[in-house]
N, CA, C and O atoms as CSV, one atom per row, in Angstrom:
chain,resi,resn,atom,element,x,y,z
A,1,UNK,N,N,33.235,65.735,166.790
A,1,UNK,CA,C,34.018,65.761,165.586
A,1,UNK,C,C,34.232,67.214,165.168
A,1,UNK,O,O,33.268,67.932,164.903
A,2,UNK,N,N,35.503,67.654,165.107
A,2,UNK,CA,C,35.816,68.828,164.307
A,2,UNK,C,C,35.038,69.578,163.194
A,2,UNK,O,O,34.833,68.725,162.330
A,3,UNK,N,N,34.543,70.676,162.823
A,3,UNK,CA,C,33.931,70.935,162.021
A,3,UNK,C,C,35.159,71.383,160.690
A,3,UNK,O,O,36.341,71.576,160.978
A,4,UNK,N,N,34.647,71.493,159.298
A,4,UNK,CA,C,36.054,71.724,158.664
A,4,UNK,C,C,36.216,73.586,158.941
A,4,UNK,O,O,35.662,74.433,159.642
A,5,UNK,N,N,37.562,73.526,157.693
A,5,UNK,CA,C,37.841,75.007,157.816
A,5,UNK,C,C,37.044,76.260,157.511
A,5,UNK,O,O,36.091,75.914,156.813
A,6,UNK,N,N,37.026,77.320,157.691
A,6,UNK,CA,C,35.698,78.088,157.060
A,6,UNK,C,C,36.561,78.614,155.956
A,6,UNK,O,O,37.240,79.350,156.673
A,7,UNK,N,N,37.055,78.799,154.750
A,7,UNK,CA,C,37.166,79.492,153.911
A,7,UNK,C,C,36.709,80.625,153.590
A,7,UNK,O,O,35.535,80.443,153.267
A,8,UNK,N,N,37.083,82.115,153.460
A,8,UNK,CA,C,36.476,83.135,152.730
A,8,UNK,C,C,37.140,83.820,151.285
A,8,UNK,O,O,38.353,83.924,151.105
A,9,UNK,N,N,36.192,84.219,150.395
A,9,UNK,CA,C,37.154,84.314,149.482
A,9,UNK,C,C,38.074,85.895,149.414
A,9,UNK,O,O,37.712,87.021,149.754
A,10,UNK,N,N,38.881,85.595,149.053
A,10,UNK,CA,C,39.924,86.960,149.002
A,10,UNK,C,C,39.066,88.169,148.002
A,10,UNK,O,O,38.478,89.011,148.680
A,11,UNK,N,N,38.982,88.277,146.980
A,11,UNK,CA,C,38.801,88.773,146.063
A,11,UNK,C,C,37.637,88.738,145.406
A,11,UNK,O,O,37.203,87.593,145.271
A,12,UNK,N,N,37.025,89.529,144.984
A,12,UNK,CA,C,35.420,88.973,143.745
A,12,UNK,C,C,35.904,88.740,142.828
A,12,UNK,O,O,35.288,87.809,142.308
A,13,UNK,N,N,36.949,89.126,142.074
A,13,UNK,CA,C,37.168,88.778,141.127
A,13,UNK,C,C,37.965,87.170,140.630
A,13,UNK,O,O,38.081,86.635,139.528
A,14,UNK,N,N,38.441,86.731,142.120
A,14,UNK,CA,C,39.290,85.550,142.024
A,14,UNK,C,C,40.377,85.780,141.649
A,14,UNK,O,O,40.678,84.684,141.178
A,15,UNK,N,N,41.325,86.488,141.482
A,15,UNK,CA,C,42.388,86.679,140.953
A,15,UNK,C,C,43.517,85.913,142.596
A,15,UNK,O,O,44.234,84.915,142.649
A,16,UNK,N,N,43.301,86.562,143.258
A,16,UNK,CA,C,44.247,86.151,144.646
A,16,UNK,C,C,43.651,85.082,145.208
A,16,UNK,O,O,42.422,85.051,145.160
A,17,UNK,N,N,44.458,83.846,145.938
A,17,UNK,CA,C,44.014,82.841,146.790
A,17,UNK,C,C,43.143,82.757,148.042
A,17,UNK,O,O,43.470,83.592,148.885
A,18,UNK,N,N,42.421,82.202,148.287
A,18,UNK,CA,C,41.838,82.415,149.711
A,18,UNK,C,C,42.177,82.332,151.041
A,18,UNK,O,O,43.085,81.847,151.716
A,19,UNK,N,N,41.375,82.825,151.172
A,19,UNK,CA,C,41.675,83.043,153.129
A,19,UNK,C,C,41.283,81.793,154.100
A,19,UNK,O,O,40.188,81.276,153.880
A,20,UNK,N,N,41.778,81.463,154.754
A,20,UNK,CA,C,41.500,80.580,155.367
A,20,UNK,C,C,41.318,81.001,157.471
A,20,UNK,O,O,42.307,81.269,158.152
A,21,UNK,N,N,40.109,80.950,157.952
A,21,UNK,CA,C,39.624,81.668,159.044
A,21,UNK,C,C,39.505,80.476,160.112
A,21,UNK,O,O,38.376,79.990,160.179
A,22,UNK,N,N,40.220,80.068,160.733
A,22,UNK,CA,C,39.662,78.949,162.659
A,22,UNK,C,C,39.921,79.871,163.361
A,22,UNK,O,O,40.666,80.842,163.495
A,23,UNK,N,N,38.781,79.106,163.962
A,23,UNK,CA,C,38.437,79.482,165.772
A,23,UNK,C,C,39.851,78.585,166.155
A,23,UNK,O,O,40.329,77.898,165.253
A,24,UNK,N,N,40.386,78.595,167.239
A,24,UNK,CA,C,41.299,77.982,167.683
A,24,UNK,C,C,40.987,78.279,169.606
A,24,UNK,O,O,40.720,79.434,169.939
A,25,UNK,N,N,41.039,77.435,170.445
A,25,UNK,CA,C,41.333,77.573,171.920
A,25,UNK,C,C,41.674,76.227,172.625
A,25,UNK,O,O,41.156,75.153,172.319
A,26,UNK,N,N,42.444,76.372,173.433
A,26,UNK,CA,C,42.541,75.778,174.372
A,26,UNK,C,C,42.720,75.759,176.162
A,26,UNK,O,O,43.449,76.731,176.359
A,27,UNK,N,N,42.547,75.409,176.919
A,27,UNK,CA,C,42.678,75.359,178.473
A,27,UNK,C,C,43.805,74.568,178.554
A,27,UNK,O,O,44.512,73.815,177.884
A,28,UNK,N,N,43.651,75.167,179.915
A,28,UNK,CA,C,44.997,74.624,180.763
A,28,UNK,C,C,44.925,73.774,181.855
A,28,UNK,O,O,43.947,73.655,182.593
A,29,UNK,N,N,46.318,72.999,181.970
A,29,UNK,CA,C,46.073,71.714,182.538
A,29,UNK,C,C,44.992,72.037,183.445
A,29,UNK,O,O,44.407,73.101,183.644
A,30,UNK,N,N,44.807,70.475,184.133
A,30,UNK,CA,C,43.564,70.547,185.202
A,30,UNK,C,C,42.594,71.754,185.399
A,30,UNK,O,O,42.036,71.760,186.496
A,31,UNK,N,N,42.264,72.842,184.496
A,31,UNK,CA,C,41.395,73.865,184.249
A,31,UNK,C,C,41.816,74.495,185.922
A,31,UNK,O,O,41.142,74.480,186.952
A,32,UNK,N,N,43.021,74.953,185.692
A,32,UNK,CA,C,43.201,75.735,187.166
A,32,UNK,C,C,43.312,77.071,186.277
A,32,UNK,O,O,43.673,77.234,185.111
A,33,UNK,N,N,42.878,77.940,187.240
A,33,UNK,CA,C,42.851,79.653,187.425
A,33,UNK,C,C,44.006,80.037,187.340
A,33,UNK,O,O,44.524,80.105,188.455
A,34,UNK,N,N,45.076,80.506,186.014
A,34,UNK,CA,C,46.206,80.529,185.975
A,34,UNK,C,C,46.430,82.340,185.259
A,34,UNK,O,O,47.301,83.169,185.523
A,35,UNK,N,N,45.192,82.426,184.266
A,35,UNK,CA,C,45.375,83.341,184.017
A,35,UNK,C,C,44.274,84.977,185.010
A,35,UNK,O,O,43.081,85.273,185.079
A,36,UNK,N,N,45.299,85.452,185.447
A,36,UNK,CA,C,44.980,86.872,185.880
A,36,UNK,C,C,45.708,87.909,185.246
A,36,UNK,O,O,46.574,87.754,184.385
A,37,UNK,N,N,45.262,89.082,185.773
A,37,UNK,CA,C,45.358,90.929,185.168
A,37,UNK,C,C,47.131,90.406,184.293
A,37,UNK,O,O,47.348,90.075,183.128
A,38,UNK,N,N,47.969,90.527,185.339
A,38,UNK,CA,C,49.182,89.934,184.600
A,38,UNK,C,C,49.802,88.975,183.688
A,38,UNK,O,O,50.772,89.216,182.969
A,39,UNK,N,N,49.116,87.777,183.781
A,39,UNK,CA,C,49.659,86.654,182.368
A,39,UNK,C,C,48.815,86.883,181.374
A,39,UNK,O,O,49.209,86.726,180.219
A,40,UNK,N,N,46.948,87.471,181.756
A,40,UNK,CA,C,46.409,88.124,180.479
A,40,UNK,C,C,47.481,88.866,179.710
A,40,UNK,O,O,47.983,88.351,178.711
A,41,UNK,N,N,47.802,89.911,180.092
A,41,UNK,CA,C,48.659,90.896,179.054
A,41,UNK,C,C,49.826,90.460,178.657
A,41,UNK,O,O,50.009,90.760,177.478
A,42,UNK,N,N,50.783,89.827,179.171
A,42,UNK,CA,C,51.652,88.526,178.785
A,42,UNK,C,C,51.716,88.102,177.743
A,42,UNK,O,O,52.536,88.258,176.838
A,43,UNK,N,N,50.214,87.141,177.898
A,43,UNK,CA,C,49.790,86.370,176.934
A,43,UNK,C,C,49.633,87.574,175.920
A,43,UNK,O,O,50.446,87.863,175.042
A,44,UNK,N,N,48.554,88.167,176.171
A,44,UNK,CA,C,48.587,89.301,174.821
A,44,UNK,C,C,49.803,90.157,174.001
A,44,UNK,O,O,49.737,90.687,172.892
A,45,UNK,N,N,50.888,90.101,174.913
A,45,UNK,CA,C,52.068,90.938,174.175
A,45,UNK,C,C,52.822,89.744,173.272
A,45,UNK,O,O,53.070,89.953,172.085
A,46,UNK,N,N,53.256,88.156,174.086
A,46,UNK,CA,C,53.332,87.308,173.147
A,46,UNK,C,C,52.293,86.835,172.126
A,46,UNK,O,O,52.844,86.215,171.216
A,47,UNK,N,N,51.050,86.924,171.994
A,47,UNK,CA,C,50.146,86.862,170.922
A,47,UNK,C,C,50.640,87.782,169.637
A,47,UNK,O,O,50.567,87.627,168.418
A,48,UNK,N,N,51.115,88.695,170.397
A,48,UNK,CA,C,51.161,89.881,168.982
A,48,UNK,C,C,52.386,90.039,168.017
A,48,UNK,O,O,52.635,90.568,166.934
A,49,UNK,N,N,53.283,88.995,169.383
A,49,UNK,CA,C,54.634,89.024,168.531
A,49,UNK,C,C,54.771,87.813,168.000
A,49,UNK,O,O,55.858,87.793,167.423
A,50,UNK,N,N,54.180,86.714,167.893
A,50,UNK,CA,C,53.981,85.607,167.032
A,50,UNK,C,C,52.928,85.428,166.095
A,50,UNK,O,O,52.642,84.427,165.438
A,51,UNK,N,N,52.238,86.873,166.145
A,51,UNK,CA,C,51.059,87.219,165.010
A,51,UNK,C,C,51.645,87.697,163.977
A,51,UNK,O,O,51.274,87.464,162.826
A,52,UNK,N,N,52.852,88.583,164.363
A,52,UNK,CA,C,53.943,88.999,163.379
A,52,UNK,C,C,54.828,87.938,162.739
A,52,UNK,O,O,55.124,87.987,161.545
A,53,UNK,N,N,55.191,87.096,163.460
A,53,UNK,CA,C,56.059,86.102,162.935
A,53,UNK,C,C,55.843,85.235,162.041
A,53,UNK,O,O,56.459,84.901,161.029
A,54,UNK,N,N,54.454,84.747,162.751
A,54,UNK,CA,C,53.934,83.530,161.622
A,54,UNK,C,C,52.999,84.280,160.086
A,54,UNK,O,O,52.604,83.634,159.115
A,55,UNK,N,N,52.872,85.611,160.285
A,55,UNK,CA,C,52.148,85.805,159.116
A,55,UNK,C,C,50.518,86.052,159.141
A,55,UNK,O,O,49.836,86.697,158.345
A,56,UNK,N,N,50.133,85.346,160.290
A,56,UNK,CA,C,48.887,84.921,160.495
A,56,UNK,C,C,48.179,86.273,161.111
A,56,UNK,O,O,48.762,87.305,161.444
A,57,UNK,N,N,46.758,85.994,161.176
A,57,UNK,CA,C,46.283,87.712,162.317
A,57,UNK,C,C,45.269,87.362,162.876
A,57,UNK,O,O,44.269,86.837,162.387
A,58,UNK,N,N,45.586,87.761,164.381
A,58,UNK,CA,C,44.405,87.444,164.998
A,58,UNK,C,C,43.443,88.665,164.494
A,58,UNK,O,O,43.871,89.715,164.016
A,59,UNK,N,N,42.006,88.326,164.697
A,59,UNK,CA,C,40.996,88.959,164.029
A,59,UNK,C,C,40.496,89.038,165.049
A,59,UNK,O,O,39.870,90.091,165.172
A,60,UNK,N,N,40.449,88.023,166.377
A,60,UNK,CA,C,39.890,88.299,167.612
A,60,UNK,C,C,39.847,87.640,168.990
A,60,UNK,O,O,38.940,86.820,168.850
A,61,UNK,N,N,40.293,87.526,170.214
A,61,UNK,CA,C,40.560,87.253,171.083
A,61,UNK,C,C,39.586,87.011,172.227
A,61,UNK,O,O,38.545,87.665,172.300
A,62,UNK,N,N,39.935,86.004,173.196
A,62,UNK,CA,C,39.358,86.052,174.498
A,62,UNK,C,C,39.874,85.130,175.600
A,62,UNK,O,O,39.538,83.960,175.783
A,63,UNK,N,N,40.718,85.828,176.277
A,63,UNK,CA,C,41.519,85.122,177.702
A,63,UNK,C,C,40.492,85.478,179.007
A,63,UNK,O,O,40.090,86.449,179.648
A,64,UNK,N,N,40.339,83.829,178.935
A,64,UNK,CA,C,39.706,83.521,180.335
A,64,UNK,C,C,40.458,83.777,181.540
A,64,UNK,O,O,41.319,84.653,181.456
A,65,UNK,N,N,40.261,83.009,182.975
A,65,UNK,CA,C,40.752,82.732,183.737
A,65,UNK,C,C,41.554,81.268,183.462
A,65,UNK,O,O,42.679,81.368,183.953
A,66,UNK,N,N,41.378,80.117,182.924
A,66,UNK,CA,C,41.584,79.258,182.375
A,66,UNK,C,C,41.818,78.286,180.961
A,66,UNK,O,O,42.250,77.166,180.688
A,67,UNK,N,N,41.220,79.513,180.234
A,67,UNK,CA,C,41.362,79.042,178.704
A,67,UNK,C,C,41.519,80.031,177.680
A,67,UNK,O,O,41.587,81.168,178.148
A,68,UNK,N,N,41.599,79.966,176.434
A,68,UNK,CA,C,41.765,81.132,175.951
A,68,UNK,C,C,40.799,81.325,174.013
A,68,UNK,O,O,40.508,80.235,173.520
A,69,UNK,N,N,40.471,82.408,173.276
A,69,UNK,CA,C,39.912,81.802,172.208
A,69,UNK,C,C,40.531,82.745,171.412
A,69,UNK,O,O,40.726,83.916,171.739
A,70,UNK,N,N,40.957,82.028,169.956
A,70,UNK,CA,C,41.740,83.147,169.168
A,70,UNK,C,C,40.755,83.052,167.815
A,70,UNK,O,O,40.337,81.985,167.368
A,71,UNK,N,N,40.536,84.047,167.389
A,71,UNK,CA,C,40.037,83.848,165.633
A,71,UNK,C,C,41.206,84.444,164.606
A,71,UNK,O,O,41.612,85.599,164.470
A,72,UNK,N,N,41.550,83.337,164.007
A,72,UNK,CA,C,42.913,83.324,163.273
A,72,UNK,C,C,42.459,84.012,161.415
A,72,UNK,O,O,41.295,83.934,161.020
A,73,UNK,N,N,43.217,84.426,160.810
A,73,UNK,CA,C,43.483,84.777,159.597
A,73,UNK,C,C,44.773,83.871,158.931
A,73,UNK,O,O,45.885,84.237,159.311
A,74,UNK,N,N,44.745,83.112,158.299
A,74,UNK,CA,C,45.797,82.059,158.013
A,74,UNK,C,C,45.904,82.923,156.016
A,74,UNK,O,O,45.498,82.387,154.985
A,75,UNK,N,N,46.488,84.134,156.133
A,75,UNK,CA,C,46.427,84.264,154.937
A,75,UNK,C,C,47.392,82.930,153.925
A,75,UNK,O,O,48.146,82.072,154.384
A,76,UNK,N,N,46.988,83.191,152.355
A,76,UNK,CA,C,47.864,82.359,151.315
A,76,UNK,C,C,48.865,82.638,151.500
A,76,UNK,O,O,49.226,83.774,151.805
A,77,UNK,N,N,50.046,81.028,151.272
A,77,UNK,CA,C,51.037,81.638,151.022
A,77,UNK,C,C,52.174,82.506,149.905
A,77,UNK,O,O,53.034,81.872,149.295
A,78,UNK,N,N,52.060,83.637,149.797
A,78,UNK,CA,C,52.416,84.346,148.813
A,78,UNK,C,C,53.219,84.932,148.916
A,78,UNK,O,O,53.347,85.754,148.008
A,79,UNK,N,N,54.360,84.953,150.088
A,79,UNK,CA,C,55.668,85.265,150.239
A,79,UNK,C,C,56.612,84.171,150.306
A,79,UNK,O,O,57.765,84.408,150.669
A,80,UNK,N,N,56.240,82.961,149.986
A,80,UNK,CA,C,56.919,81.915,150.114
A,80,UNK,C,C,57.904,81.658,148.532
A,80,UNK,O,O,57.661,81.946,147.360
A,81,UNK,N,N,58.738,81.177,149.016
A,81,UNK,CA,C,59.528,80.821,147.244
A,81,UNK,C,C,59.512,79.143,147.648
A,81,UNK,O,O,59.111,78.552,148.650
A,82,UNK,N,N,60.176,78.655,146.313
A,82,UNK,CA,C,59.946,77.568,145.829
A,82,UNK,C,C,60.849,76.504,147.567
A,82,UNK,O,O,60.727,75.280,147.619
A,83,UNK,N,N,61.257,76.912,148.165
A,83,UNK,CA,C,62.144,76.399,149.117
A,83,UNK,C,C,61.176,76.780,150.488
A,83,UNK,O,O,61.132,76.098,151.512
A,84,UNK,N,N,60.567,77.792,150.289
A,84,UNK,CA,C,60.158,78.563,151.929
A,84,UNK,C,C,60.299,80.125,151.146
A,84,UNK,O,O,60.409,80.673,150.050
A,85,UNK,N,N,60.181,80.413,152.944
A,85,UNK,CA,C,60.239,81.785,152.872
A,85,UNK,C,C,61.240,82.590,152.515
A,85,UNK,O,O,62.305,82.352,153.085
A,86,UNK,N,N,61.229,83.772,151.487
A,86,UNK,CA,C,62.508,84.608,151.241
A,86,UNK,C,C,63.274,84.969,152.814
A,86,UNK,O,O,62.829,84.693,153.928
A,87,UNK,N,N,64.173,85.462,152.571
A,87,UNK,CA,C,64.926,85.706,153.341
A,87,UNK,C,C,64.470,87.505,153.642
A,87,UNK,O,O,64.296,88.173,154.661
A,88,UNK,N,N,64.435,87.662,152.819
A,88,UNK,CA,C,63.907,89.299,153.843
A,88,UNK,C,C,62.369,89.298,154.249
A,88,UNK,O,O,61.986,90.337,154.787
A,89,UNK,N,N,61.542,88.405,154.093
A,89,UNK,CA,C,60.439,88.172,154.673
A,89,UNK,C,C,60.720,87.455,156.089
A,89,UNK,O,O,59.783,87.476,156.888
A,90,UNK,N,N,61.931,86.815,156.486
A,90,UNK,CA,C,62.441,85.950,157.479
A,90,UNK,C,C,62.792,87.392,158.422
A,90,UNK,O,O,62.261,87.729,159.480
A,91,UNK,N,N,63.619,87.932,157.824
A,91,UNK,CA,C,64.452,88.959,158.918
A,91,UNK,C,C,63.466,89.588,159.327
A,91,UNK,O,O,63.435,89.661,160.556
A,92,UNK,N,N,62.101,90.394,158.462
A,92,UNK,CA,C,61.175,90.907,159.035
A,92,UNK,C,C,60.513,90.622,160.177
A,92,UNK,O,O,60.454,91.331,161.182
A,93,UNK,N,N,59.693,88.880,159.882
A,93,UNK,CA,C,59.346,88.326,160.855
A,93,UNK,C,C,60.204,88.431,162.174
A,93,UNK,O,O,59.731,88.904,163.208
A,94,UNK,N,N,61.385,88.001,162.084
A,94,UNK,CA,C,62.306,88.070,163.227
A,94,UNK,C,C,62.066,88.828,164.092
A,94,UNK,O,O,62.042,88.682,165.314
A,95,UNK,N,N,61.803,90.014,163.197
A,95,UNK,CA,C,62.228,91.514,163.951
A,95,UNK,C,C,60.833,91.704,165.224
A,95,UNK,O,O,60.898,92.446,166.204
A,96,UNK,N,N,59.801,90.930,164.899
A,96,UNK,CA,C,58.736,90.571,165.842
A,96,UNK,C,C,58.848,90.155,167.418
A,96,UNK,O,O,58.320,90.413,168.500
A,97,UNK,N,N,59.991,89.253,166.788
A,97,UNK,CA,C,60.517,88.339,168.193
A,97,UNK,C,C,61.655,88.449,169.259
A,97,UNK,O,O,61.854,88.042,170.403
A,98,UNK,N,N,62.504,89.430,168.030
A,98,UNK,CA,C,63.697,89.300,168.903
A,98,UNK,C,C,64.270,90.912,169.008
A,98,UNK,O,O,63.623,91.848,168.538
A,99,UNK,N,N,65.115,91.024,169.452
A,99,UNK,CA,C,65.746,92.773,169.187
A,99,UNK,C,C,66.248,92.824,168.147
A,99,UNK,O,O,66.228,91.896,167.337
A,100,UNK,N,N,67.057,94.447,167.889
A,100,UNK,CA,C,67.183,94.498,166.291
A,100,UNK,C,C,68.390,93.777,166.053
A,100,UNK,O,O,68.546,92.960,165.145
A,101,UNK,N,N,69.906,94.373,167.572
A,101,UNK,CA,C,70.858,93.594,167.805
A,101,UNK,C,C,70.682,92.088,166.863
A,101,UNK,O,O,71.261,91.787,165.819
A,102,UNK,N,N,69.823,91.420,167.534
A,102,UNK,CA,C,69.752,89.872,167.234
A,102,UNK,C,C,69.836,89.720,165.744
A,102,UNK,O,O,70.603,89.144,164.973
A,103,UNK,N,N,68.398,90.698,165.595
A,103,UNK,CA,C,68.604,90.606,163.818
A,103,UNK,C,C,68.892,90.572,163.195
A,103,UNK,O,O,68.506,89.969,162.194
A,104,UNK,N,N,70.166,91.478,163.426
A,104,UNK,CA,C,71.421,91.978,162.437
A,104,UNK,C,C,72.082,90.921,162.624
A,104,UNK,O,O,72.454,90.276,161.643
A,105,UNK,N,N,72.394,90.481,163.984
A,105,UNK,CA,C,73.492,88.766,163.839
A,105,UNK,C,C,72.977,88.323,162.592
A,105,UNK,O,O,73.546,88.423,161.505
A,106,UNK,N,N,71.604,87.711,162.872
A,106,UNK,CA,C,71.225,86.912,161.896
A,106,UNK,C,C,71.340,87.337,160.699
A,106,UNK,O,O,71.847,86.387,160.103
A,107,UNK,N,N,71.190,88.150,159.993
A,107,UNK,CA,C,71.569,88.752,158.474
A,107,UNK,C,C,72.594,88.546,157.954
A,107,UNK,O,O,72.833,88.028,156.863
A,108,UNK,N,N,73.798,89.280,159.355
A,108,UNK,CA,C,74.941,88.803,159.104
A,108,UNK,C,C,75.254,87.335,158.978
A,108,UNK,O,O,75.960,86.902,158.067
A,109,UNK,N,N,74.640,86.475,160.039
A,109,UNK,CA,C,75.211,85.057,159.094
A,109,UNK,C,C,74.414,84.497,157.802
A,109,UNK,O,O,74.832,83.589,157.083
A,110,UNK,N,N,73.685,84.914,157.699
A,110,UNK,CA,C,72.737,84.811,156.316
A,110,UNK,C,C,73.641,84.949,155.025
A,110,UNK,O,O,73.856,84.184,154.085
A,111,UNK,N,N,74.207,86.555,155.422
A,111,UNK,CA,C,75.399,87.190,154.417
A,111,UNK,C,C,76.227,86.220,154.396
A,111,UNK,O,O,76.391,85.825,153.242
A,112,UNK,N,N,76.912,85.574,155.267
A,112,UNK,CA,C,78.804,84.882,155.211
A,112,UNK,C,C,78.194,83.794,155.045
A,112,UNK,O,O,78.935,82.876,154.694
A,113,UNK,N,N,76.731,83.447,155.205
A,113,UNK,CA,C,76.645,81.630,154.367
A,113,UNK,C,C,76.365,81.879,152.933
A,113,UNK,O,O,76.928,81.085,152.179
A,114,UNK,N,N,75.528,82.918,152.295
A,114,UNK,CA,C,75.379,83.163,150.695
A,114,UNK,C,C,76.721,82.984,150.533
A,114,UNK,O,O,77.095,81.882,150.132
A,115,UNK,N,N,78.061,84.401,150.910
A,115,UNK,CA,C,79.086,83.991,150.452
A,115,UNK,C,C,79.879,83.022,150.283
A,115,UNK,O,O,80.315,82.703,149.177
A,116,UNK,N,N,80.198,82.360,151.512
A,116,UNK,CA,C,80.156,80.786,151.603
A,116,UNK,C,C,80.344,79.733,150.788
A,116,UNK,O,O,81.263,78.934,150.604
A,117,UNK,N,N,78.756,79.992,150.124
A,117,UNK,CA,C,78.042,79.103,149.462
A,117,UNK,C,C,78.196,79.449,147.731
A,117,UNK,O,O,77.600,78.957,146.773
A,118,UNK,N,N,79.059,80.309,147.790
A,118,UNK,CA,C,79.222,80.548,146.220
A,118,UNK,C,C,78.382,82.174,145.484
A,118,UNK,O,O,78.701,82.760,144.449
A,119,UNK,N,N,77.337,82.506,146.412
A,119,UNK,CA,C,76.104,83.009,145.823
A,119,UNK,C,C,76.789,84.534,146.025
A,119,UNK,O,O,77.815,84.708,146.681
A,120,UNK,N,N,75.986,85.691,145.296
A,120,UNK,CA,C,76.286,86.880,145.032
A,120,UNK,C,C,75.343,87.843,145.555
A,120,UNK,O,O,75.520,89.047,145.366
């Protein structure tokens, strides 16, 4: 059975929300030997660009030959608005994943749907 989440608190004073800390891992099919010198670092360059994206931080790592272990930082959400995430917290993230090229598409249609849509 799963153990629950570990919680730590943000602040002594309590003013900011807490942190929320898992272990997280998993293996791969039939536990075959998949990861070597090359999909290690792979894996590690995509780790870092979806560490950016989602907000989250790894705190600490370990790629096997077959499995892998992450210790996550799931900070509060405190860039979120009443819908999701702002929109320049979005483009940021982006900028993790994709080139800047891409980015700018995306802004740009961001821009011509506000206008679009009535908004200023």
């Amino acid at each position: 059975m799963p153990k629950p989440r570990l919680i730590i608190p943000h602040s002594s004073n309590g003013t900011l929300p807490d942190l929320a800390i898992y272990h997280t891992t998993s293996r791969v099919v039939h536990c075959q030997f998949l990861f070597q010198a090359e999909e290690k670092e792979q894996f590690r360059v995509l780790m870092r660009m979806y560490e950016q994206f989602s907000g989250c931080r790894v705190l600490s790592y370990c790629v096997m030959t077959n499995h892998f272990h992450l210790l996550l930082e799931v900070p509060p959400p405190l860039s979120y608005g009443e819908f999701g995430i702002f929109e320049e917290g979005l483009i940021y993230r982006l900028g993790g994943l994709y080139s800047r090229a891409y980015v700018a598409g995306v802004q740009r249609d961001l821009g011509g749907a506000r206008n679009f849509g009535g908004e200023t």
